[in-house]
C-alpha positions as CSV (number, residue, x, y, z in Angstrom):
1,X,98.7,145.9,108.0
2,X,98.1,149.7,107.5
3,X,99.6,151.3,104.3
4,X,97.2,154.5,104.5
5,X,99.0,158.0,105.9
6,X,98.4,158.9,109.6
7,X,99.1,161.0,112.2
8,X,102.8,160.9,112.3
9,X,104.2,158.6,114.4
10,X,108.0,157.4,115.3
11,X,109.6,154.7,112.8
12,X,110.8,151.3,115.2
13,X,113.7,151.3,113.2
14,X,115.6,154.3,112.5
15,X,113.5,156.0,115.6
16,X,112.7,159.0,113.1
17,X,108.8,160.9,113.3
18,X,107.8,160.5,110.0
19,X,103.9,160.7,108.0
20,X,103.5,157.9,106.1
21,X,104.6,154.1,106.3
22,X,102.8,150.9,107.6
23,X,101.9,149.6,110.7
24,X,102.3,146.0,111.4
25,X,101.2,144.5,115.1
26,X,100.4,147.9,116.1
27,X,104.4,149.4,115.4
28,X,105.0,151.8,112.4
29,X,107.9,151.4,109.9
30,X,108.2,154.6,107.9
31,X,108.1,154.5,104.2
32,X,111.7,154.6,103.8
33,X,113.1,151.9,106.1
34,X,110.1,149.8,104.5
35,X,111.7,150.1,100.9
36,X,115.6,149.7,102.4
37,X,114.1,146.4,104.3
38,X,112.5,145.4,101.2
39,X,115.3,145.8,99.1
40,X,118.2,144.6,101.7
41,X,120.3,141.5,101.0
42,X,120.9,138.8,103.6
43,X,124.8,140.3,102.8
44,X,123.7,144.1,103.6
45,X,125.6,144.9,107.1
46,X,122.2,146.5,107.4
47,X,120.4,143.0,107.3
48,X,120.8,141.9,110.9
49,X,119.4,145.3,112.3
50,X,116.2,144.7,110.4
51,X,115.7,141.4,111.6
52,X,116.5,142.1,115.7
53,X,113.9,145.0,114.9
54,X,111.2,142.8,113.6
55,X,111.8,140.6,116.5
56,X,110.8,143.7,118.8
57,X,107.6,143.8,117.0
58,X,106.9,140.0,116.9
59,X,107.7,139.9,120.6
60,X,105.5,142.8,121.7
61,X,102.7,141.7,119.8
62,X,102.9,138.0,121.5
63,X,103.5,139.6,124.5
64,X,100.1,141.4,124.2
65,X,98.2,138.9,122.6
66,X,99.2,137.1,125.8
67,X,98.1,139.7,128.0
68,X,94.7,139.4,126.4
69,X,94.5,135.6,126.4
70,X,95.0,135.1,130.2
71,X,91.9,134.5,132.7
């Protein structure tokens, strides 16, 4: 996982070009949806959002992991 400020780059989840955030499986989160995801309850009508998001980055990362695995 990245933390260090980059070239900017579109969020995954609020789709915004922002400077800093982290990259996780090769897919930035910006700063601020980090902290709201950090901070959101299972309650938060947000929640659910966060989690089909995180999917998309679970998924793609499998999916290329896959790519890279097959002879």
């Amino acid at each position: 996982m990245e933390t260090k400020p980059s070239a900017a780059s579109e969020c995954i989840i609020c789709h915004e070009v922002k400077l800093q955030g982290i990259r996780i499986c090769g897919q930035f989160i910006c700063s601020t949806c980090e902290q709201d995801i950090v901070h959101s309850d299972v309650q938060d009508a947000r929640y659910q959002h966060y989690v089909n998001e995180m999917k998309r980055i679970w998924w793609s990362a499998l999916a290329l992991d896959s790519n890279n695995t097959q002879v």
